[in-house]
VOGU-449712 format. One line per field, with one value per atom (N, C-alpha, C): residue number from 1; residue in one letter; atom name; x, y, z. Coordinates in pm, 1 decimal, decimal comma. Layout:
REM VOGU-449712
nr	c(NUM;...)
rest	c(A;...)
atom	c(CA;...)
c1	c(X;...)
c2	c(Y;...)
c3	c(Z;...)
This chain:
REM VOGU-449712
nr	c(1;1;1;2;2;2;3;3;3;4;4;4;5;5;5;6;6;6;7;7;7;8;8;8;9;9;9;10;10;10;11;11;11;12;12;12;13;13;13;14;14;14;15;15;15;16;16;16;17;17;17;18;18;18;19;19;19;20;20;20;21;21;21;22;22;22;23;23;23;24;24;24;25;25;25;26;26;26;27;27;27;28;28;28;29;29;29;30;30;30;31;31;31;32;32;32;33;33;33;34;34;34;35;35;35;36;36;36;37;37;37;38;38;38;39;39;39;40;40;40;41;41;41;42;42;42;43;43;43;44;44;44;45;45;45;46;46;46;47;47;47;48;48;48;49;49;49;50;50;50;51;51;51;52;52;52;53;53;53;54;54;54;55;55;55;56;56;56)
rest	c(X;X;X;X;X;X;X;X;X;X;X;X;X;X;X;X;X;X;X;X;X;X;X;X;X;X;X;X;X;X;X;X;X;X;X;X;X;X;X;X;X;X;X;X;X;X;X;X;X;X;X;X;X;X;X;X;X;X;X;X;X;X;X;X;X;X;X;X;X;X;X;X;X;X;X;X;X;X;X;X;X;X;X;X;X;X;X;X;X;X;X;X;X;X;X;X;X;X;X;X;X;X;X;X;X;X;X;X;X;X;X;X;X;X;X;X;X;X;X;X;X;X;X;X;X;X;X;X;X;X;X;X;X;X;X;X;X;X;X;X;X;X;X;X;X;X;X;X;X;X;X;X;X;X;X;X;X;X;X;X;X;X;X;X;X;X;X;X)
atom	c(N;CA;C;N;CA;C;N;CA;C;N;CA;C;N;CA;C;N;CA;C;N;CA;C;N;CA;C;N;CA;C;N;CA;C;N;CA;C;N;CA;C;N;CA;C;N;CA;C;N;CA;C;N;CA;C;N;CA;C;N;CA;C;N;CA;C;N;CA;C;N;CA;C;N;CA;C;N;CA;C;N;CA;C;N;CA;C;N;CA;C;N;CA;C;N;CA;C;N;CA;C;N;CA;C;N;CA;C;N;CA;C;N;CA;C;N;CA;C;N;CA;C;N;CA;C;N;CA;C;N;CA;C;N;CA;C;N;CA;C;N;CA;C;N;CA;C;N;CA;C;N;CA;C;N;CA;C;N;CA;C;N;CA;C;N;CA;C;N;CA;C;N;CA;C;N;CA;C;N;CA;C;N;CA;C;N;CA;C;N;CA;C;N;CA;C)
c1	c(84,3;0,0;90,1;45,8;105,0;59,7;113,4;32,1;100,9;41,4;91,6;33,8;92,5;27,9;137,8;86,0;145,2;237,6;297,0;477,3;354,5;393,7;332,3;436,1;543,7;683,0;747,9;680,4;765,4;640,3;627,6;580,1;564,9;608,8;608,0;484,9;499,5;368,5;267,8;233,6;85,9;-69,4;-102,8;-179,3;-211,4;-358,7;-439,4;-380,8;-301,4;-283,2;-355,7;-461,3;-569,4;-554,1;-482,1;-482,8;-309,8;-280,4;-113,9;-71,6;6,5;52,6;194,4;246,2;381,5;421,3;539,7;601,3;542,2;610,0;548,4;392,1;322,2;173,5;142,4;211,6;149,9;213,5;302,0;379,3;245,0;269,9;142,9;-24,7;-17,9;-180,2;-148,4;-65,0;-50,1;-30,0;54,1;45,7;-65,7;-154,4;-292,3;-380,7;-346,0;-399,2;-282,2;-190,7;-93,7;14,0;61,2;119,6;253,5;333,7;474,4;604,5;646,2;677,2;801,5;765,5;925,4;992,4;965,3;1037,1;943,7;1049,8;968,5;1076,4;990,1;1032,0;1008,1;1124,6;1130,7;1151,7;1134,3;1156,2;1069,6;970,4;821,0;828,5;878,5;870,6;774,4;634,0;509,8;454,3;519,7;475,7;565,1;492,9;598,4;523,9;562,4;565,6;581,8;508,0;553,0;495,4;578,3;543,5;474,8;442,1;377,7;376,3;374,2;422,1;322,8;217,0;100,9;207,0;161,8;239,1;181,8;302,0;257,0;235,8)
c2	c(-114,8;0,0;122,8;216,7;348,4;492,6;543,9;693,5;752,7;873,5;1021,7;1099,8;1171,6;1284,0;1383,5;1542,0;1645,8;1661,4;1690,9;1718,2;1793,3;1758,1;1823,6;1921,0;1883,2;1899,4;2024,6;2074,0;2141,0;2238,2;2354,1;2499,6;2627,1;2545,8;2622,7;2556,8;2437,3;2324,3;2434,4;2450,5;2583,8;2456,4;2404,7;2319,1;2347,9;2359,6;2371,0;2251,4;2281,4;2200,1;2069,3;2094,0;1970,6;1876,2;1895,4;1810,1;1743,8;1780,5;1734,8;1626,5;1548,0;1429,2;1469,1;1426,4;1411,6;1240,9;1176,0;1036,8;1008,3;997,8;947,9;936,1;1022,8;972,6;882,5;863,6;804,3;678,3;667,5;535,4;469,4;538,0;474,2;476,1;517,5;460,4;354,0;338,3;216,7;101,1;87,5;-24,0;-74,5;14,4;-25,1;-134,3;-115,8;-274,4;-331,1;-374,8;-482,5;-467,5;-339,7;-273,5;-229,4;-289,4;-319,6;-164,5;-69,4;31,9;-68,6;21,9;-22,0;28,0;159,7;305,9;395,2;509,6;646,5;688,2;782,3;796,7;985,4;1039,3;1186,1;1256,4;1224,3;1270,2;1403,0;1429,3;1502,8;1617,0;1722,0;1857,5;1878,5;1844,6;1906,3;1741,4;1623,9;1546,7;1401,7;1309,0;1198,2;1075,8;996,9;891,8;737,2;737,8;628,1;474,4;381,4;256,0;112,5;64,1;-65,8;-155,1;-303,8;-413,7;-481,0;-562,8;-661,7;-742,0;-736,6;-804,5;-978,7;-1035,7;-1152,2;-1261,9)
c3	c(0,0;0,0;0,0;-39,1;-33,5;-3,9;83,8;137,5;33,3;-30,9;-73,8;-14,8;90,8;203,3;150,5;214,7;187,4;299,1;353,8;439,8;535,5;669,9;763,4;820,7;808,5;856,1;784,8;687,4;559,7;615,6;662,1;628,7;595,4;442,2;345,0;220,9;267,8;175,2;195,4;70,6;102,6;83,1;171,0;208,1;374,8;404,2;526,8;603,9;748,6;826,7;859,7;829,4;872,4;757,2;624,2;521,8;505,6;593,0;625,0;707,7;688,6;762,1;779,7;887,1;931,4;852,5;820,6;786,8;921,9;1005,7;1166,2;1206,2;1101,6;1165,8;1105,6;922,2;844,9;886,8;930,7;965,0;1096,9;1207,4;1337,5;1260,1;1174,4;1167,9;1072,9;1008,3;911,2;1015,6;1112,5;1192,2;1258,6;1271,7;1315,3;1239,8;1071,4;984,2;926,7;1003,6;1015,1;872,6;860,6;742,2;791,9;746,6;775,7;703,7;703,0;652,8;568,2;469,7;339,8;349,0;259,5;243,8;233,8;227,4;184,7;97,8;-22,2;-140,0;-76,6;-147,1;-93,6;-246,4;-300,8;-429,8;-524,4;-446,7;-452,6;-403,7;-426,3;-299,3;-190,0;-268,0;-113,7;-62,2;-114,9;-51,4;26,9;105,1;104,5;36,6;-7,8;-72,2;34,8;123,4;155,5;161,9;138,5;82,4;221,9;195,4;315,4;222,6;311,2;271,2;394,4;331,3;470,7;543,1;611,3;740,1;746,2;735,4;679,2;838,5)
């Protein structure tokens, strides 16, 4: 699975706080349905890219 959220972290992202994720939030709610973190892809200026793998 994969989040693309906007940088919560970066404020300069011209995006309403309430539509922003930190890597760290998106990481703890992914463990909640048994989603294992890969990577994160940083390659995107206003966003992160990050990857899950089911937890087998």
């Amino acid at each position: 699975m994969v989040f693309v959220e906007y940088k919560a972290e970066d404020p300069k992202v011209p995006i309403k706080p309430l539509h922003k994720m930190s890597e760290a939030q998106i990481r703890k709610e992914a463990e909640v349905f048994a989603l294992d973190w890969e990577r994160t892809v940083s390659t995107l200026p206003w966003q992160h890219v990050v990857i899950f793998r089911k937890r087998n």
